[in-house]
C-alpha positions as CSV (number, residue, x, y, z in Angstrom):
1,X,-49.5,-1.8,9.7
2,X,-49.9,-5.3,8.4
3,X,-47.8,-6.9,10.7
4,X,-49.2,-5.1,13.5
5,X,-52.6,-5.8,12.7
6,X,-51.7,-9.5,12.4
7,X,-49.9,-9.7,15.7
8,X,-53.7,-8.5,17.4
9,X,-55.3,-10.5,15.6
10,X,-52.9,-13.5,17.0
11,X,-52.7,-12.2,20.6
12,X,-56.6,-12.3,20.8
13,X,-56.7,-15.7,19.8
14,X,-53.4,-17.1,21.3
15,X,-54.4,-15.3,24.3
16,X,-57.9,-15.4,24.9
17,X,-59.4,-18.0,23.7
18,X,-56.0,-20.4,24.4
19,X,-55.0,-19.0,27.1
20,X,-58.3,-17.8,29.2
21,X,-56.9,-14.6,29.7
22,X,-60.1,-12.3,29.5
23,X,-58.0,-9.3,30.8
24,X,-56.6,-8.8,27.5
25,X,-60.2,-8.7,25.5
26,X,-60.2,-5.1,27.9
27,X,-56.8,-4.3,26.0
28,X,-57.3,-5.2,22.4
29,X,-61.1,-4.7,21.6
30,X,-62.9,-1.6,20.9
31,X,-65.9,-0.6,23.0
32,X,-68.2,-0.7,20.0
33,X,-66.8,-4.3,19.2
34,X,-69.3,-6.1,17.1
35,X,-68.8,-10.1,16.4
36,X,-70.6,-11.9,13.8
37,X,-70.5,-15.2,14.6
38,X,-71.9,-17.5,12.2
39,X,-73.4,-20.4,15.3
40,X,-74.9,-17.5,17.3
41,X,-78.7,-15.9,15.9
42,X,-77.4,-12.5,16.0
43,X,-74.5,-10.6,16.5
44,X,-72.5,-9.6,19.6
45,X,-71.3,-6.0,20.9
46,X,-69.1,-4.6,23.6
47,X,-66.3,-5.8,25.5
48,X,-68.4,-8.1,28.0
49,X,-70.2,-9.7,25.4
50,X,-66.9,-10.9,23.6
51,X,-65.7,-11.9,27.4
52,X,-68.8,-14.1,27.4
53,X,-68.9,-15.7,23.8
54,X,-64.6,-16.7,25.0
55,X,-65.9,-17.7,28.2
56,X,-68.9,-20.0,27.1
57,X,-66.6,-21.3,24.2
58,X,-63.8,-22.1,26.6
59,X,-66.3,-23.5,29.7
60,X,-67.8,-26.1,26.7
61,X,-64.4,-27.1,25.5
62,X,-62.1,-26.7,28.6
63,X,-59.0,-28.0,26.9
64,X,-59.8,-25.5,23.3
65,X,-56.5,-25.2,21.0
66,X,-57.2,-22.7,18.3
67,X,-53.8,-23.0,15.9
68,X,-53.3,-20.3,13.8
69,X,-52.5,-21.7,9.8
70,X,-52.6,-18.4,8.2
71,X,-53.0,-15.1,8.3
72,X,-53.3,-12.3,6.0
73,X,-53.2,-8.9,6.2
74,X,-54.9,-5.6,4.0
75,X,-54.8,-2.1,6.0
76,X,-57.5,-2.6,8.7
77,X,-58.4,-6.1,8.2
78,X,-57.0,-9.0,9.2
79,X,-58.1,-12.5,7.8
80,X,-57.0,-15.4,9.8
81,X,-57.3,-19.3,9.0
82,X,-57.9,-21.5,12.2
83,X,-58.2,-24.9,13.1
84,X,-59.9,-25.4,16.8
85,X,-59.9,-28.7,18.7
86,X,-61.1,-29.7,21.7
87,X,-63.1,-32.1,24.4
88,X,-66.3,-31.5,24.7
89,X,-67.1,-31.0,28.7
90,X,-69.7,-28.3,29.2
91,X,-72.9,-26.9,27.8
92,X,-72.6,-25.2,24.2
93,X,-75.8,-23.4,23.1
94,X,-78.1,-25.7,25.3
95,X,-75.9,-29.3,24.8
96,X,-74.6,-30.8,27.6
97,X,-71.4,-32.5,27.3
98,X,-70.9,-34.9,25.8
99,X,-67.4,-35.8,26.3
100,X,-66.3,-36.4,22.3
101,X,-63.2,-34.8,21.2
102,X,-63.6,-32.6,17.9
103,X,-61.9,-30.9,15.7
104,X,-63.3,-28.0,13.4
105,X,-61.8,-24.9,11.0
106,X,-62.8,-21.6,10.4
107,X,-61.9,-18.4,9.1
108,X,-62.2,-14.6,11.1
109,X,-62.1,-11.5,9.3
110,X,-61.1,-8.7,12.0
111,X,-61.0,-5.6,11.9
112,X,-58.4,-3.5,13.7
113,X,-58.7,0.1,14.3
114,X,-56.3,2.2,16.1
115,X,-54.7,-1.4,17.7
116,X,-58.5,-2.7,18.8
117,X,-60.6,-5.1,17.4
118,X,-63.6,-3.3,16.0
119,X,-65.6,-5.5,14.1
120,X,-64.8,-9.7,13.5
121,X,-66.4,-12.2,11.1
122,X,-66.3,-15.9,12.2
123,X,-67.6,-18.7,9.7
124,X,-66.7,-22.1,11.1
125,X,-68.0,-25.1,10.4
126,X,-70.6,-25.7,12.6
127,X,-72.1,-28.5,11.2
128,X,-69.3,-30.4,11.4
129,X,-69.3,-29.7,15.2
130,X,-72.4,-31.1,15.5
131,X,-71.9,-34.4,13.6
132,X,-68.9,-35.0,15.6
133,X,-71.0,-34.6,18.6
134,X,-73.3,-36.8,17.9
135,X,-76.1,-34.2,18.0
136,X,-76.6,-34.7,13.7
137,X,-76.1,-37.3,12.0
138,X,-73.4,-37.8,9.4
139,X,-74.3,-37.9,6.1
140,X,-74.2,-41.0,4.9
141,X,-71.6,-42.9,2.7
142,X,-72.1,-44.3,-0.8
């Protein structure tokens, strides 16, 4: 089961979010889906809402590479290690490009029932995005 849950847990990202291809959210995730994204105030459900959170992701950063540095694998869940990079070109929660590149990590818990995504947990650092942005100011340097 581990390497099947794995190989979801790749597609999703390697597909979706890489590739654009929102078709396959309908394939791999759950009705009930719920994602807890650490950057949004609350989390998301359903199948449209993930298609949305992909979409305004990939409309912000139009060139976004997630690369996959490691996943691991325990019955259901699936925790992967991520690095995401990217141009900044559109609006992300209310910024309007602003043209920098960036380059942030994160890690996603997922949780894979009967081959769909059921429930994800995304921390990323966020604050990191921002700095590179230019929307906070990096902490300064002794």
């Amino acid at each position: 089961m581990s390497a099947e849950t794995r190989a979801i847990a790749r597609r999703f990202l390697e597909e979706a979010f890489n590739g654009g291809n929102l078709g396959v959210v309908d394939e791999l995730v759950a009705p009930q889906f719920v994602n807890h994204d650490a950057a949004l105030p609350e989390p998301t459900t359903g199948i449209e809402a993930a298609k949305a959170s992909i979409a305004g992701y990939r409309d912000a950063f139009p060139d976004l590479r997630l690369t996959i540095e490691q996943q691991v694998a325990e019955g259901e869940y699936v925790t992967t290690r991520w690095t995401a990079r990217g141009t900044h070109r559109g609006d992300l929660f209310g910024m309007t490009a602003t043209g920098k590149q960036a380059t942030v990590t994160g890690i996603t818990i997922d949780r894979i029932v009967d081959g769909k995504l059921v429930e994800s947990w995304t921390n990323w650092d966020t604050l990191g995005l921002m700095q590179q942005l230019g929307v906070v100011p990096a902490l300064a340097t002794a």
